[in-house]
N, CA, C and O of each residue as an XYZ file, in Angstrom:
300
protein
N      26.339    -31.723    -34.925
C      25.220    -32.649    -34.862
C      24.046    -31.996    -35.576
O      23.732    -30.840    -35.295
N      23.186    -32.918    -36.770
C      22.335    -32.163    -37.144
C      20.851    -32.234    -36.306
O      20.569    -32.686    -35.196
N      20.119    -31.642    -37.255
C      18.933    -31.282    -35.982
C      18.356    -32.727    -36.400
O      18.072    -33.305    -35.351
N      18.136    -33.351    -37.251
C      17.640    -34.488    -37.367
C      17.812    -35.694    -36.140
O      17.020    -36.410    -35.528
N      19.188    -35.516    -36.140
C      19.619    -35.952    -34.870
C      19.319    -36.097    -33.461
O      18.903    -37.086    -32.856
N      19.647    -34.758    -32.984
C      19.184    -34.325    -32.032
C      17.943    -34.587    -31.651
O      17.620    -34.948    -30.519
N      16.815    -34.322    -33.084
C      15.677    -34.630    -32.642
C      15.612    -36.387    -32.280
O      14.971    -36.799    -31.313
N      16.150    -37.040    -32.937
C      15.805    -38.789    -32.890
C      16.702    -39.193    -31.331
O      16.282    -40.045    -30.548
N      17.902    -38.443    -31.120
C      18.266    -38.495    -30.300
C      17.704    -38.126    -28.273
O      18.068    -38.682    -27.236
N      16.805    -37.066    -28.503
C      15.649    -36.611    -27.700
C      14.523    -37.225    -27.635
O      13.653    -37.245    -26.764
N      14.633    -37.795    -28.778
C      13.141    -38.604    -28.783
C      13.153    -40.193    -28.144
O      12.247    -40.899    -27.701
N      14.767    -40.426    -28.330
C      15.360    -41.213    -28.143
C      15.157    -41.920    -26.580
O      14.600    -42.963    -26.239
N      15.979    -40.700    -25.681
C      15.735    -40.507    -24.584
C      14.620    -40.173    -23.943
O      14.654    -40.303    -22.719
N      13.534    -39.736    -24.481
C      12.320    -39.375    -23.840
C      11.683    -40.672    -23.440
O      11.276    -41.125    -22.370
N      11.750    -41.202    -24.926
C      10.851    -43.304    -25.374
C      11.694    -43.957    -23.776
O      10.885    -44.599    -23.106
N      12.675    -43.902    -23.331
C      13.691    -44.636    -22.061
C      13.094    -44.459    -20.925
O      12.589    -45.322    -20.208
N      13.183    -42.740    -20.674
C      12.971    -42.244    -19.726
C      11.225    -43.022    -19.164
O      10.942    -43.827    -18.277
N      10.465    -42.352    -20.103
C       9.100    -42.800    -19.888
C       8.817    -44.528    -19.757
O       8.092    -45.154    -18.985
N       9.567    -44.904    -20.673
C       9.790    -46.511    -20.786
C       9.695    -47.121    -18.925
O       9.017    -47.895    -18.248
N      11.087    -45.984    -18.728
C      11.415    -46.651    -17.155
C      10.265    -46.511    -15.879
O       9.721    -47.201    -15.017
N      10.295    -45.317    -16.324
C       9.086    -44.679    -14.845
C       7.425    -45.255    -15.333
O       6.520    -44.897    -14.580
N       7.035    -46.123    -16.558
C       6.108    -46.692    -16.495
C       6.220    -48.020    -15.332
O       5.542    -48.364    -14.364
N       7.256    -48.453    -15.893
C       7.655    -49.704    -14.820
C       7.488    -49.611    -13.470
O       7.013    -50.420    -12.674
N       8.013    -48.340    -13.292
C       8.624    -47.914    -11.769
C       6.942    -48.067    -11.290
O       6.758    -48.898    -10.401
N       5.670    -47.312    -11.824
C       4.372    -46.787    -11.206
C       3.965    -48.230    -10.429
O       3.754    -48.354     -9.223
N       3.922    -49.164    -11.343
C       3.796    -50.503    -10.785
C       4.525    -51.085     -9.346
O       3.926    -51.721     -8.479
N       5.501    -50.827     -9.327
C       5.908    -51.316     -8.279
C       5.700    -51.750     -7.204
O       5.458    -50.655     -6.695
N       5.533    -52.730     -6.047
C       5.124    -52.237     -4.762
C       6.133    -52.479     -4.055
O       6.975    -53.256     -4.502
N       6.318    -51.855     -2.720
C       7.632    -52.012     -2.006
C       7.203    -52.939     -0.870
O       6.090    -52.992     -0.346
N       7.993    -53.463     -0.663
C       7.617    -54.627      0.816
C       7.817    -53.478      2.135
O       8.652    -52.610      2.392
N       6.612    -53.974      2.777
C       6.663    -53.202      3.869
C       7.304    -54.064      4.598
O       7.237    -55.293      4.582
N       8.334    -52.915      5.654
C       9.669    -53.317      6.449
C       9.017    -53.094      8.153
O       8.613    -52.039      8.642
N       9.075    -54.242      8.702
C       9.079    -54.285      9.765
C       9.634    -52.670     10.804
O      10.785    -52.259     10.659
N       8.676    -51.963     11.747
C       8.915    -50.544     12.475
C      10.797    -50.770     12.697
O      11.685    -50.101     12.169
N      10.922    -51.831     13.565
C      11.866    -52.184     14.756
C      13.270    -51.837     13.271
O      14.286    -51.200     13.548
N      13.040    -52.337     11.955
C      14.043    -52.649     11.574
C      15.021    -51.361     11.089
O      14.532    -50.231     11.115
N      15.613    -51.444     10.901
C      16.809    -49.931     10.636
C      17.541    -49.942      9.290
O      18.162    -49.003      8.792
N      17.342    -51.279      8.745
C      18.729    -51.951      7.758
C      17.777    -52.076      6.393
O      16.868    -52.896      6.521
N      17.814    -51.690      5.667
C      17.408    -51.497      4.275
C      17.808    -52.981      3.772
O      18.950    -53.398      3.577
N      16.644    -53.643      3.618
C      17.232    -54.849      2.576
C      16.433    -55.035      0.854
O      15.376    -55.180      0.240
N      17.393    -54.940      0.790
C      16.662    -54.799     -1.297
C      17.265    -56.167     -1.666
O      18.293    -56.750     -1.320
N      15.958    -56.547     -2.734
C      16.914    -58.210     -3.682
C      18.149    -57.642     -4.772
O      18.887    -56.659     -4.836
N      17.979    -58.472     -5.310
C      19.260    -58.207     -6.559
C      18.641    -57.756     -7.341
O      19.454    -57.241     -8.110
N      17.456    -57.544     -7.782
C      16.551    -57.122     -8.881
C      16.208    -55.982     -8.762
O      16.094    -55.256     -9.750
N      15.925    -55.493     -7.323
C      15.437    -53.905     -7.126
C      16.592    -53.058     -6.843
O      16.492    -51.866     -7.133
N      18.083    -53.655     -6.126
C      18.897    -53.017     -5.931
C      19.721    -52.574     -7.867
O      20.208    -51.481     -8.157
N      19.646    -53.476     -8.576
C      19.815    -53.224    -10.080
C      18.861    -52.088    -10.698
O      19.226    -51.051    -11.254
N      17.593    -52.521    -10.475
C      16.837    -51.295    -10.914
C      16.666    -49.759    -10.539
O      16.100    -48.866    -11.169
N      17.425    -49.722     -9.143
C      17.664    -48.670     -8.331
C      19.196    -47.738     -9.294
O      19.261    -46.550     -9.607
N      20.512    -49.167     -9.591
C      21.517    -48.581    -10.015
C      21.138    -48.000    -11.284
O      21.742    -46.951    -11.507
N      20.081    -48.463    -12.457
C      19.698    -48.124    -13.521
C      18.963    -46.887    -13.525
O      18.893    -45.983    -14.356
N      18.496    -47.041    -12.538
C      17.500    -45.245    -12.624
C      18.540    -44.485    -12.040
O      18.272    -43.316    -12.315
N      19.486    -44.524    -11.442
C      20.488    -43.634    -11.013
C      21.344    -43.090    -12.185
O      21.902    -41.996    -12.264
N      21.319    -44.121    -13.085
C      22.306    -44.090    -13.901
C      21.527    -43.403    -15.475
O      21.884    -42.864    -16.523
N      20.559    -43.751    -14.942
C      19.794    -43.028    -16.845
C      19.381    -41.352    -15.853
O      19.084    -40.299    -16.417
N      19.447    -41.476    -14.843
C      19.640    -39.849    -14.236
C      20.505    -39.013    -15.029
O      20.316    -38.159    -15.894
N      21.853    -39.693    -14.281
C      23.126    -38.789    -14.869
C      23.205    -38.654    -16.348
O      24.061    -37.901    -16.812
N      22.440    -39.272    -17.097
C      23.221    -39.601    -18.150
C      21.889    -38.384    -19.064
O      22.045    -37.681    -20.062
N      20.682    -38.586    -18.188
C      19.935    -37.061    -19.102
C      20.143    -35.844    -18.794
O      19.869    -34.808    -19.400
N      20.990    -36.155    -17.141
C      21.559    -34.488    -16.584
C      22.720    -34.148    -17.330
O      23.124    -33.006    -17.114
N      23.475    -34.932    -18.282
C      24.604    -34.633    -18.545
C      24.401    -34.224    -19.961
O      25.063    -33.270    -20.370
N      23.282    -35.033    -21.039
C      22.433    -34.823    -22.088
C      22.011    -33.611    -22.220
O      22.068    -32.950    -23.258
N      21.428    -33.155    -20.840
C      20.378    -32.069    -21.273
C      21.408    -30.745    -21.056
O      21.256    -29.557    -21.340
N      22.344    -31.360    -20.527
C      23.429    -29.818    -20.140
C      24.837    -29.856    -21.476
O      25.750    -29.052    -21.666
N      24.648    -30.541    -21.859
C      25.505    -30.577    -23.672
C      25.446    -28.940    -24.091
O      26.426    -28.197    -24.133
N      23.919    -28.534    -24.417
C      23.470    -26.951    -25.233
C      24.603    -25.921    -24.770
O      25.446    -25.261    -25.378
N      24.122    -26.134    -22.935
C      25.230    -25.106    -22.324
C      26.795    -25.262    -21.695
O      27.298    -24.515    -20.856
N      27.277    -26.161    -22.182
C      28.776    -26.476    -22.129
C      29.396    -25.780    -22.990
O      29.143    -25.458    -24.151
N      30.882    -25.434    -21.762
C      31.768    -24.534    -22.442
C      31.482    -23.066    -23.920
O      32.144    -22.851    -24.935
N      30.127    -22.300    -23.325
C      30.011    -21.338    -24.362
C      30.156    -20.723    -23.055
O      29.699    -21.140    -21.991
N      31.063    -19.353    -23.331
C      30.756    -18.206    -22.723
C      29.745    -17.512    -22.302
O      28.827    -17.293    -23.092
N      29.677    -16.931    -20.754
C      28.256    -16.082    -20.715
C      27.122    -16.820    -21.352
O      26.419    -16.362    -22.253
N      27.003    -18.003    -20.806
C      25.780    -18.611    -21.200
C      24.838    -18.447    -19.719
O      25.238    -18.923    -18.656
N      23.535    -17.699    -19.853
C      22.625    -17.436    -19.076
C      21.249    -18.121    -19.474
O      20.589    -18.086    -20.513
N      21.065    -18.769    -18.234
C      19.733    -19.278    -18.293
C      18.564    -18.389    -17.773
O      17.406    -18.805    -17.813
């Protein structure tokens, strides 16, 4: 992979990342009744929940590419 890459590719992911957690600041959460125990989310926040879970893994797995499979690789 050249560095050109990498870089558009990082930059790539940064523009997402930030993209998402602008959204997220906005948010407000419905306040849940003391008594209640049971988590209820709509279809819209329970989606946006699977999407930030999922652009998680996918920069933990991104950002750990450098140090895959090299020997004696120390951080």
């Amino acid at each position: 992979m050249s560095a050109s890459m990498r870089l558009r590719s990082a930059a790539t992911v940064i523009a997402i990342v930030f993209g998402m957690s602008a959204t997220a600041i906005h948010a407000k959460p419905r306040p849940l009744p003391q008594r209640s125990r049971t988590l209820v989310l709509s279809r819209a926040d329970y989606l946006d929940r699977v999407k930030a879970i999922w652009l998680a893994q996918m920069v933990g797995q991104w950002t750990g590419l450098e140090f895959e499979h090299k020997p004696a690789s120390v951080l």
